[in-house]
C-alpha positions as CSV (number, residue, x, y, z in Angstrom):
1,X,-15.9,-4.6,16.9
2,X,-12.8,-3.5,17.5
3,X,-11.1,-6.9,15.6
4,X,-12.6,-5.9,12.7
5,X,-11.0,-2.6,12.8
6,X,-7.7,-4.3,12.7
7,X,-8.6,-6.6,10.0
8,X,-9.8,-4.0,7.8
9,X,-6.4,-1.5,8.6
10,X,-4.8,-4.8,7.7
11,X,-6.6,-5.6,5.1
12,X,-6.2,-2.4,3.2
13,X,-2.2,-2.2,4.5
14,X,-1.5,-5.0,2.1
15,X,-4.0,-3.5,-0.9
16,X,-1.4,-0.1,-0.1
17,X,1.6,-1.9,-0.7
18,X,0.6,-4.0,-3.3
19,X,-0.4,-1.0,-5.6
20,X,1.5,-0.4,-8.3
21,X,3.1,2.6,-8.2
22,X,1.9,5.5,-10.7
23,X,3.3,5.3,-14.4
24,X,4.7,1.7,-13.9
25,X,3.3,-0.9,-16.4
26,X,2.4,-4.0,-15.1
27,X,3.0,-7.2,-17.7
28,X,2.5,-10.7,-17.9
29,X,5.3,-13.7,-18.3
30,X,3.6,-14.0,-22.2
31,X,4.5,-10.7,-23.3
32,X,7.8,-10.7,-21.5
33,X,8.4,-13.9,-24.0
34,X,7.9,-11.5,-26.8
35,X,10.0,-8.7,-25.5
36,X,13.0,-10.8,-24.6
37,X,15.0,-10.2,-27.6
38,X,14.2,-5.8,-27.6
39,X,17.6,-4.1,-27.7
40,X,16.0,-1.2,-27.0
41,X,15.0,-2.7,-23.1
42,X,17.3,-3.2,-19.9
43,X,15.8,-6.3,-18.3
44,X,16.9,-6.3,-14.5
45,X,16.4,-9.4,-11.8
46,X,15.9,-7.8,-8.2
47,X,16.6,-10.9,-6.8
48,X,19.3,-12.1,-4.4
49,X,22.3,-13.3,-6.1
50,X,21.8,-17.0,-4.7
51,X,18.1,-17.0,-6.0
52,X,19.8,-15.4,-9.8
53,X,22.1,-18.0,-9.6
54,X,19.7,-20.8,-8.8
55,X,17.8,-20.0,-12.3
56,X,17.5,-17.1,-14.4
57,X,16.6,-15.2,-17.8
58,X,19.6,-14.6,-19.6
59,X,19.2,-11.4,-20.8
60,X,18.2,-10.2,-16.9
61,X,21.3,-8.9,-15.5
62,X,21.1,-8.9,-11.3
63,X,20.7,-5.9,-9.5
64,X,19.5,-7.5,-6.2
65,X,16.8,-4.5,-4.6
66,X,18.8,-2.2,-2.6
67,X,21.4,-2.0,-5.0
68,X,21.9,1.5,-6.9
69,X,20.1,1.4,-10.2
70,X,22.3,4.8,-11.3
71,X,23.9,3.3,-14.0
72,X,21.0,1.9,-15.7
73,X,20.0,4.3,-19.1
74,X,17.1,6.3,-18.5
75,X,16.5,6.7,-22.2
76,X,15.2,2.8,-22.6
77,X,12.5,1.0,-20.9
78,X,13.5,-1.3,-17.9
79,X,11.8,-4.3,-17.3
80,X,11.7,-5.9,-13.8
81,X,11.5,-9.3,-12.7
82,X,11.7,-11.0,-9.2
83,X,10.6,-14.0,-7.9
84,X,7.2,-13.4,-7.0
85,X,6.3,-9.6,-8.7
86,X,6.8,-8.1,-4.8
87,X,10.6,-6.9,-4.8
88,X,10.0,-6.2,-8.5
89,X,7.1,-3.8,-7.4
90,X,9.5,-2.1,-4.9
91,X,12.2,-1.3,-7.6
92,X,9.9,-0.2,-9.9
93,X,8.4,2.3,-7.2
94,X,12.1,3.2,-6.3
95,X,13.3,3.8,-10.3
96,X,10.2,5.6,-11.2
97,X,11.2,8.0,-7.8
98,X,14.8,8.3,-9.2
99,X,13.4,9.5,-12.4
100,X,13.0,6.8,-15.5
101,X,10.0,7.5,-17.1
102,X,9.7,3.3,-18.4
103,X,9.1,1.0,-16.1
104,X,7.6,-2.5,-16.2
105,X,6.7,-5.2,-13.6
106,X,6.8,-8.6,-14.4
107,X,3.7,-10.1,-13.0
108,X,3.9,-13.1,-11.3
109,X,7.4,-13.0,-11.2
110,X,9.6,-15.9,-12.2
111,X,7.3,-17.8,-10.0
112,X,4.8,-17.6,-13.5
113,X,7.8,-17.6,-15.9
């Protein structure tokens, strides 16, 4: 009895974290295609600077998570990407904390790119 206690604090653990946070969009790898070329959007790749390096979007610019995301524009939507959606999750829930109302996760990551 008391393993499935466990399993199930686990088990909803892992559905916690992997909630979107409140007020961030969540959007596929297709309609990131068709946004790509929106001046009006900051496109920013949370991953390491090895992983950036190893392949990127171009029009990403790296801010690896952890890094201060004060001098992004809080007037334009910014679109996050990481490798699997995860880290890009994290930011969002850290932007949306530090104020900037548009926020969207790439789902999927550039693991579905």
């Amino acid at each position: 009895m008391e393993i499935w206690i466990i399993i199930v604090l686990v088990a909803a653990f892992f559905v916690w974290r992997m909630k979107p946070a409140k007020g961030v969009q969540s959007i596929s790898t297709a309609q990131l295609k068709d946004m790509l070329n929106d001046k009006d959007k900051i496109f920013i790749d949370v991953r390491t600077p090895a992983e950036y390096k190893g392949r990127h979007i171009s029009q990403f610019k790296n801010v690896p998570l952890g890094s201060s995301f004060k001098n992004l524009p809080k007037d334009k939507e910014i679109i996050v990407i990481c490798q699997s959606g995860m880290r890009s999750s994290q930011a969002c829930k850290q932007l949306k904390k530090q104020g900037f109302e548009r926020v969207s996760n790439v789902r999927g990551g550039m693991s579905a790119y």
